[in-house]
C-alpha positions as CSV (number, residue, x, y, z in Angstrom):
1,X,11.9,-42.0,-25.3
2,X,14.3,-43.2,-28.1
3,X,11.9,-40.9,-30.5
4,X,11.4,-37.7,-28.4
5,X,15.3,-37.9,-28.4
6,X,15.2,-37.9,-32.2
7,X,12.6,-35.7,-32.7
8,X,14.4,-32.8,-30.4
9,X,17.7,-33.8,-32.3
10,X,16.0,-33.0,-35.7
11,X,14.3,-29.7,-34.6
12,X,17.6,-28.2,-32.6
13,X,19.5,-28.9,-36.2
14,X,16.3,-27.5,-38.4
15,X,16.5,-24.7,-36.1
16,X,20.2,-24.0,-36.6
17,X,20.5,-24.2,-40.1
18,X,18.0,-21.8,-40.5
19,X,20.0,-19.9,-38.2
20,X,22.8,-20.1,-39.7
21,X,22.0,-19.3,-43.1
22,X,19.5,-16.0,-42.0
23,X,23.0,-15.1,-40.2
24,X,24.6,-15.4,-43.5
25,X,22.2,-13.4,-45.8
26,X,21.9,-10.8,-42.8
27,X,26.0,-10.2,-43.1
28,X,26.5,-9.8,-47.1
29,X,23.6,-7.4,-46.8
30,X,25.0,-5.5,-44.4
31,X,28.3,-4.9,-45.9
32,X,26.8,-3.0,-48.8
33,X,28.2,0.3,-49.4
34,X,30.1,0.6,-46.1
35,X,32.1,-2.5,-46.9
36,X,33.3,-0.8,-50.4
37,X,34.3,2.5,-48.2
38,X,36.4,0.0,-45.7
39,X,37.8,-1.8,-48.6
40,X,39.5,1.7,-50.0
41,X,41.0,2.3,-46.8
42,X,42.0,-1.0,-45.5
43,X,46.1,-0.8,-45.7
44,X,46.5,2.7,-46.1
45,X,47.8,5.2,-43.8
46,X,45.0,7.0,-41.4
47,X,44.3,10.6,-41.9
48,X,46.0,13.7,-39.9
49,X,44.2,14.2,-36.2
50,X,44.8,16.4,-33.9
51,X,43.2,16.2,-30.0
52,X,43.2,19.6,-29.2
53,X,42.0,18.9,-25.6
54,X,44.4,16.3,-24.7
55,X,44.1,15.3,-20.7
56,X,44.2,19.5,-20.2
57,X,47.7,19.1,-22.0
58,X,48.8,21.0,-25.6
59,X,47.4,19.4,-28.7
60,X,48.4,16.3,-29.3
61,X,48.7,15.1,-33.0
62,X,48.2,11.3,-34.1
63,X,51.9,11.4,-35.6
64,X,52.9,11.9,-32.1
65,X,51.3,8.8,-30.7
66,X,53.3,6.4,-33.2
67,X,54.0,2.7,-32.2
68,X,51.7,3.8,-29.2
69,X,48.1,2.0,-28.3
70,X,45.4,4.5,-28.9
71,X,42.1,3.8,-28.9
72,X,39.6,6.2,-29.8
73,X,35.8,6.6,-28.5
74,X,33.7,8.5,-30.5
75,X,30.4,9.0,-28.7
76,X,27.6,11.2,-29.2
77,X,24.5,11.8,-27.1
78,X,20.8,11.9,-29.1
């Protein structure tokens, strides 16, 4: 019993590790060219956008929705 316990205790930390460092390798990779794009806008202010369809309202522009919560969903269907 004593070594079953072991034994499962080794391979659940084996199996981990492994995990965690494919996790790892699997994130730097993916930062790649994307991250450098995000890192040259992080901080700065957001470009000019304008809803034009706004809840069947008048355009709306994002300078208008200052110290507001917007969230925006961009979708697409393919």
């Amino acid at each position: 019993m004593r070594m079953t316990l072991a034994f499962l205790f080794a391979a659940m930390l084996t199996f981990a590790s492994v995990t965690a460092q494919v996790d790892d390798g699997f994130q730097r990779e993916r930062r790649g060219e994307s991250g450098a794009a995000k890192d040259q806008l992080e901080g700065k202010s957001p470009p000019d956008l304008v809803a034009e369809n706004w809840l069947n309202s008048k355009a709306v522009d994002l300078a208008a929705l200052k110290g507001k919560v917007v969230v925006l969903d961009f979708w697409g269907t393919w």
